[in-house]
N, C-alpha and C positions, 0 to 999 in steps of 0.2 A: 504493500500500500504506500504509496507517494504520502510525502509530509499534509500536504492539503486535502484528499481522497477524502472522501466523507464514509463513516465507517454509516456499515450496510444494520440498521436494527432488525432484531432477531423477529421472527412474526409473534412468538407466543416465548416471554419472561418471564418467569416466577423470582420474587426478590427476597428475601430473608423470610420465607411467610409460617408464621404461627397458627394452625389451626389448632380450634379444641370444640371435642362434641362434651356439653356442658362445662363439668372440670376438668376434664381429661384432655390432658397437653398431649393430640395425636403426634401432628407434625414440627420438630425444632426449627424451627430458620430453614425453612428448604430453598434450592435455586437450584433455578435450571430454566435452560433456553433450547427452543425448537426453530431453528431459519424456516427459511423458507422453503417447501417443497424437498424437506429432508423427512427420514424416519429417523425417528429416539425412541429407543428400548428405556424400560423404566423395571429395572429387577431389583426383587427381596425377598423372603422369607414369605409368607402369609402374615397378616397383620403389623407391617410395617410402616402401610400409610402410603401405599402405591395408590390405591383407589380416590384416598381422599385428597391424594394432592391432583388428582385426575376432576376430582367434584369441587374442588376451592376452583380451580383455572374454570370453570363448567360454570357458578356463581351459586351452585348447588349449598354450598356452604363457605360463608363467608370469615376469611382468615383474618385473627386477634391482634396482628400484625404483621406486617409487610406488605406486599400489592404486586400484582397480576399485571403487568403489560400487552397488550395485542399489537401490533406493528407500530410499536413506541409510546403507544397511550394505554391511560391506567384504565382497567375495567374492573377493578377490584371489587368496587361497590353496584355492580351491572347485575342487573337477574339473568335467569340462564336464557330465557326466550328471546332478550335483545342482545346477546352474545350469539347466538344461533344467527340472529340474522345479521350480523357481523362476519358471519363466516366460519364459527367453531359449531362441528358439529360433533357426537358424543353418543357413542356407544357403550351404554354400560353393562357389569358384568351379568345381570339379570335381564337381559335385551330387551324388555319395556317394552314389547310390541300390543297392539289390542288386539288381546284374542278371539273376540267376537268378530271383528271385522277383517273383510277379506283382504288377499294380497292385495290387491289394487285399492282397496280401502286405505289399508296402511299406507302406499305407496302418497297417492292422494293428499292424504296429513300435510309432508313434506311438499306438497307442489303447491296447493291452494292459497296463496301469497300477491301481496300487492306488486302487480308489474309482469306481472306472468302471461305470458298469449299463452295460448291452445295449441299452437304449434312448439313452441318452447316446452311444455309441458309432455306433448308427444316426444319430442328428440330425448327429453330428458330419461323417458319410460321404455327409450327402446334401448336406450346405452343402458340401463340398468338390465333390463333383459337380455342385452347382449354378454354382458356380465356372468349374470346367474340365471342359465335357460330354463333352471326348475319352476325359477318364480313366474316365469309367463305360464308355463302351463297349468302351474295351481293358484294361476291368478285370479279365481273364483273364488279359491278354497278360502275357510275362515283360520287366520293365521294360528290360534291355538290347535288346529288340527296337524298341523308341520312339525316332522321331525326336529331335533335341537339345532343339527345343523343347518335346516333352510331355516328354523326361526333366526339363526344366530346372523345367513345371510339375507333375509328381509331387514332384520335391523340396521345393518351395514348399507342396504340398498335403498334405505328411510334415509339415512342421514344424508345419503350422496345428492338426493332432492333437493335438499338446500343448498348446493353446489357450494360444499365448507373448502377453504382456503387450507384447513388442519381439521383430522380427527382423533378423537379423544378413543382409542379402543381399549377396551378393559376388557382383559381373559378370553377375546373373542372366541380360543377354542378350546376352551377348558369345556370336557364333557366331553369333545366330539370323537368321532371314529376317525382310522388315521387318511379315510381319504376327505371326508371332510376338512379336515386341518389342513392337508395340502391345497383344495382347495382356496382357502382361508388366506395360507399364503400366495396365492398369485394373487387374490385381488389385492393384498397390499403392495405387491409390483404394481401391477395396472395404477393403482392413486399415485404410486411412488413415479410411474413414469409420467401421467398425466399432471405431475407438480403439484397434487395433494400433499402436504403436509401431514407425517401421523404422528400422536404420543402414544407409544405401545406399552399395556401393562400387560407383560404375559410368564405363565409358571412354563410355560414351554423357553427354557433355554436355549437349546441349538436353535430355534426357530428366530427366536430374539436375535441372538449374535450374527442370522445369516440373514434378515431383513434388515436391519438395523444399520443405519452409518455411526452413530456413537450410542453409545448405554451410557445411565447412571445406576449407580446401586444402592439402595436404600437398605436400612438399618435403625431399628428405633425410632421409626422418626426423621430421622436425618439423611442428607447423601453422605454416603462413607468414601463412594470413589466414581469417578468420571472419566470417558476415554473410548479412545474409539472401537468399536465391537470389534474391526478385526485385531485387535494387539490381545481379544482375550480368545478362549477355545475351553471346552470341556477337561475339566480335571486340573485347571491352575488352579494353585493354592489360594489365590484370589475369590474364585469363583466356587471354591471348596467352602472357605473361610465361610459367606455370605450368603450362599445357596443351598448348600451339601450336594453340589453333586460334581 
């Protein structure tokens, strides 16, 4: 970078943030940054506070201090609905789809928005379809009727609706079968090539390390360490230390 360059802000900042659900100090000072149109792995243990720094940046719950940037501005105190239409969409580990109503229902949610033609809305339902061909055929169906893994890729094919900038995915293939997970991971090539931005929280390791341009690793609460997913691999004492495996 030249002396005068203007350095590039990151799309999604986390700065020192303190959450807590009532008393309970989850997250210490967390940080961490997502550029633009990269993936970040986000790995720990169970109950480290991967999720909830997934739901603070989300506005799902609001941190006791520090604050949230989006492509340089604070959204700290943002609800999660006008973050969505900001551009952060958010997958969570319970995939939230409505089980009553059909694929196209659910897909629907995501499109019905100020500024939308009928042709936009159509382009947008065939790239999802092109995506994931399950969901056009049981695009009748009532989404509680869908295996884990179409429910898990309807939810991911919801949020793509709002055409997010960055997505937030939580465990998206925790439960699935191994061709589902592989599934899983092309479409986060496909975002990753399309300049979607993701924050990945996944107990699947090699999958993390092999989508992933940098990990951080959580612990109590806190980052413990930071760096690029290829400098780690299965079985460093790093990844021993902080995962077990």
């Amino acid at each position: 970078m030249t002396p005068d360059a203007t350095p590039i802000e990151p799309l999604v900042a986390v700065e020192d943030v303190h959450t807590y659900y009532g008393k309970s100090h989850i997250l210490h000072g967390v940080s961490l940054h997502v550029d633009s149109g990269e993936v970040v792995g986000l790995l720990g243990r169970n109950g480290v506070g991967k999720s909830t720094t997934l739901k603070t940046i989300m506005g799902l719950v609001h941190p006791h201090r520090g604050k949230v940037l989006f492509a340089g501005k604070p959204i700290t105190s943002l609800p999660a609905h006008k973050l969505a239409r900001l551009g952060i969409g958010y997958v969570p580990e319970d995939r939230r789809i409505f089980r009553l109503l059909t694929v196209m229902e659910n897909l629907r949610t995501g499109l019905d928005r100020h500024g939308m033609t009928e042709a936009r809305k159509q382009e947008l339902l065939e790239k999802a379809f092109s995506y994931f061909p399950v969901l056009a055929e049981r695009r009748n169906q009532a989404g509680g009727t869908l295996s884990g893994g179409e429910q898990q890729m309807l939810a991911i094919a919801r949020a793509m609706m709002l055409e997010p900038k960055i997505i937030l995915l939580d465990e998206p293939t925790e439960g699935l079968m191994p061709r589902m997970v592989s599934q899983i991971r092309q479409i986060i090539d496909v975002l990753h090539r399309e300049g979607v931005a993701i924050l990945l929280v996944e107990q699947n390791v090699p999958l993390t390390l092999e989508a992933s341009q940098r990990v951080y690793i959580m612990e109590k609460g806190a980052v413990r360490h930071h760096c690029p997913a290829s400098a780690l691999k299965i079985g460093d004492p790093l990844i021993q230390q902080y995962l077990g495996v």
